[in-house]
C-alpha positions as CSV (number, residue, x, y, z in Angstrom):
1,X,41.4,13.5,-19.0
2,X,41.6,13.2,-15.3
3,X,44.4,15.3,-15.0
4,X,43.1,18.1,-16.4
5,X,40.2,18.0,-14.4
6,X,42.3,17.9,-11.6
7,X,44.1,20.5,-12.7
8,X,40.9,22.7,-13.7
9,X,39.5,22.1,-10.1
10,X,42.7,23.5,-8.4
11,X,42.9,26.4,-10.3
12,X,39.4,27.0,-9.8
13,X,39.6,26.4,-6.1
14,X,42.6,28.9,-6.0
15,X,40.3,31.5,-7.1
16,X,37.6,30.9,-4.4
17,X,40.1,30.4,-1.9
18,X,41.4,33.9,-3.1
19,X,37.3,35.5,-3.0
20,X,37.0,33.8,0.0
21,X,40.4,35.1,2.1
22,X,39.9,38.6,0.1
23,X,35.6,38.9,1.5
24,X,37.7,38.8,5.1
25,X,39.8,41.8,4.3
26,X,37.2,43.6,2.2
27,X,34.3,43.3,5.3
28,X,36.9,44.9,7.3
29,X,36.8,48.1,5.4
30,X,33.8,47.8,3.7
31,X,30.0,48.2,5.0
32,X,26.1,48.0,3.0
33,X,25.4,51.4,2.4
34,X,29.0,52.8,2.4
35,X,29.3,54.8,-0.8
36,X,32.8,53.8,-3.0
37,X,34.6,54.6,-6.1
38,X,36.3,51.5,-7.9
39,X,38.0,52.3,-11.0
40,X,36.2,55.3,-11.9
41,X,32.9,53.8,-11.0
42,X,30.6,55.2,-8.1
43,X,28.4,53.4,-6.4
44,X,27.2,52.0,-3.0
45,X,27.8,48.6,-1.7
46,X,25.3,46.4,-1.3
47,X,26.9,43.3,0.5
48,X,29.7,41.9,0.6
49,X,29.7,38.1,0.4
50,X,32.1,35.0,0.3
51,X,33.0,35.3,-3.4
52,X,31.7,38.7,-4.6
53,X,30.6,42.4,-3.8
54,X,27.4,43.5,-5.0
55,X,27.7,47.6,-5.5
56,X,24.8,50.0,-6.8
57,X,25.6,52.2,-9.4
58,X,23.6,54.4,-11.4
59,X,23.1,51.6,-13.9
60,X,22.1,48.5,-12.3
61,X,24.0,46.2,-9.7
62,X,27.4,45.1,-10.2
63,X,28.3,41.8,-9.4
64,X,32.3,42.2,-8.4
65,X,34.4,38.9,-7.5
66,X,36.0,39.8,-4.1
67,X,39.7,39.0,-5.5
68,X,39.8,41.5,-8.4
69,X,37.8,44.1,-5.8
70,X,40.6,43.8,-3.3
71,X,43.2,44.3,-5.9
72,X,41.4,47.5,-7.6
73,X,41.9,51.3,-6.5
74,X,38.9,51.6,-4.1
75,X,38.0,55.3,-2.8
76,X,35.5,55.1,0.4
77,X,33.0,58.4,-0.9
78,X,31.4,60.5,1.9
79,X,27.6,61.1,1.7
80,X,27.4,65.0,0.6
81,X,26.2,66.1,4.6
82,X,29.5,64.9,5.7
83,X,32.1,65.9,3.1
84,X,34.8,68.1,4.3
């Protein structure tokens, strides 16, 4: 029994050590109010935290862990005034 909650806690702490080092990379590209298409979903992020990325779509908010965001095709949109 205590080995696999040892083993349960370090694959769970991979996987916020993963949202954690992938909310670095994902502020860097990312701001609130920047519009984005992720896997054929548009939307506009709300935050970006340590483990996950809040977007607004026309459905709701969707929560996003930061690990399967950084991973997924991500499109930065341009607001309709400044499309080219």
């Amino acid at each position: 029994l205590p080995l696999a909650a040892l083993v349960a806690l370090g694959l769970g702490g991979r996987e916020t050590a993963e949202n954690i080092l992938a909310a670095h990379m994902l502020r860097s590209h990312f701001s609130p109010g920047d519009r984005v298409g992720i896997d054929g979903i548009e939307g506009t992020v709300i935050c970006v935290g340590w483990s996950h990325t809040r977007v607004e779509d026309q459905s709701g908010t969707l929560v996003i862990p930061n690990s399967r965001l950084a991973r997924a095709t991500t499109l930065r949109l341009h607001p309709p005034d400044q499309a080219k």
